[in-house]
C-alpha positions as CSV (number, residue, x, y, z in Angstrom):
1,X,-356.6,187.6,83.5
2,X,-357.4,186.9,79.8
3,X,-355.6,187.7,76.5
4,X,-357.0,189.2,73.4
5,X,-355.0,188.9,70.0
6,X,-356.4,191.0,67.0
7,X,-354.9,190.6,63.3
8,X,-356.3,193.5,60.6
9,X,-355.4,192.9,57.5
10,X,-356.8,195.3,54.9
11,X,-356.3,198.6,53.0
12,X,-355.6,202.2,54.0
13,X,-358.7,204.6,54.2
14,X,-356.5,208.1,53.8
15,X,-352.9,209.3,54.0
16,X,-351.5,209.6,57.3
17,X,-351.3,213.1,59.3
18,X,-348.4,213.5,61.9
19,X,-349.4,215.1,64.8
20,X,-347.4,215.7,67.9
21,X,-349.4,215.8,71.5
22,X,-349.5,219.2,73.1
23,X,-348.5,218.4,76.3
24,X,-345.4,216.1,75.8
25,X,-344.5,216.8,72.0
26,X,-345.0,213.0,71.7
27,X,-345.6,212.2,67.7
28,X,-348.8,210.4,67.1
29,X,-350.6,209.5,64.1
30,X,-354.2,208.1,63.7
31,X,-355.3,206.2,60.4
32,X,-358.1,204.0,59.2
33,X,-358.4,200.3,58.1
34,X,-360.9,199.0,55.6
35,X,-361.7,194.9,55.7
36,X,-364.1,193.4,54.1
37,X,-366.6,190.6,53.6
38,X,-368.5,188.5,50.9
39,X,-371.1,186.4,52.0
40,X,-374.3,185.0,50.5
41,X,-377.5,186.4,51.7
42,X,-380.8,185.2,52.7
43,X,-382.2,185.6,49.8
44,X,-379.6,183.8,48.1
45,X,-377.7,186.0,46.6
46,X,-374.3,187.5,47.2
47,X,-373.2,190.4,49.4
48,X,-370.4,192.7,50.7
49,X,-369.9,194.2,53.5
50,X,-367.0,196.7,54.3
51,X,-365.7,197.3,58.0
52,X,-363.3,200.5,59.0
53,X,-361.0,200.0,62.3
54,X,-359.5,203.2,63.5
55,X,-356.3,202.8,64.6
56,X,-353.6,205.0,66.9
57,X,-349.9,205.1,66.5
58,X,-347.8,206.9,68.9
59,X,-343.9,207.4,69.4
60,X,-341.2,206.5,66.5
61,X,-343.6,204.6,65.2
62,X,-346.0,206.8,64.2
63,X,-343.0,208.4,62.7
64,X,-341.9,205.6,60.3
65,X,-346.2,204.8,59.1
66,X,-346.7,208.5,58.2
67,X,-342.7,208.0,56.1
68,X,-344.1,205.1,54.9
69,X,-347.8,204.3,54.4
70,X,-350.2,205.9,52.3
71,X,-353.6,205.7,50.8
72,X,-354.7,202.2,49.0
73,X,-351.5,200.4,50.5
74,X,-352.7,196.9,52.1
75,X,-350.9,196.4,55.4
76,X,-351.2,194.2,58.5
77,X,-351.6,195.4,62.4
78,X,-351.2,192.5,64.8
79,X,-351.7,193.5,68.5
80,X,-352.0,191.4,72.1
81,X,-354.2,192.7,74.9
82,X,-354.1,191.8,78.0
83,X,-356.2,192.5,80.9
84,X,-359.0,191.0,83.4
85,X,-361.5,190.6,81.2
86,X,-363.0,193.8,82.5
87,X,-363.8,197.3,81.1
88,X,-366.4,200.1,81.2
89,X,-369.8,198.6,80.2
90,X,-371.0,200.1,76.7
91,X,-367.6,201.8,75.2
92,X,-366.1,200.0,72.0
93,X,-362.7,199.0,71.5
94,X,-360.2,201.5,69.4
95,X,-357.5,199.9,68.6
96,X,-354.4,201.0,69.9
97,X,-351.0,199.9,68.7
98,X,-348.7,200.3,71.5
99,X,-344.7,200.3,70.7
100,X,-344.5,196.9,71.1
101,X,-347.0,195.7,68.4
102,X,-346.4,193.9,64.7
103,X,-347.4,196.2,62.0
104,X,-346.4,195.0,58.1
105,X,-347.4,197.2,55.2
């Protein structure tokens, strides 16, 4: 078994939409995170580069971000994952914010 923690800090790509899932009427919210990076190049001289994590929000919580969060607004999502170290070959991680995670905005 292994753990995985993952801190994003960064900005807010969009306002949040509130959606609810067909089946059980669950709320659920999806919303994207920009980080970024300076760095100096080969050639000397220096660069940016801009990263966007997707995250998913289900539950009362996905309640209280789309109340609360909006475009621009610089927040932190903390999460723990923990598993066997295995998964299916070739499919990136989402991130998914369970009910149990830290999220600061």
């Amino acid at each position: 078994m292994s753990l995985n923690r993952v801190t994003i800090i960064g900005h807010l790509g969009q306002d949040l939409e509130l959606r609810y899932l067909p089946t059980s009427g669950q709320p659920v919210t999806g919303f994207s995170v920009a980080t970024d990076e300076s760095f100096t190049g080969k050639d000397g001289n220096r660069q940016e580069r801009v990263e966007w994590h997707n995250i998913v929000v289900f539950g009362k919580l996905a309640e209280t971000c789309a109340k609360y969060l909006a475009k621009g607004r610089q927040i932190v999502c903390c999460e723990s994952f923990i598993g066997d170290g295995g998964g299916p070959p070739g499919v990136g991680l989402q991130e998914q914010i369970p009910n149990h995670h830290k999220l600061r905005g």
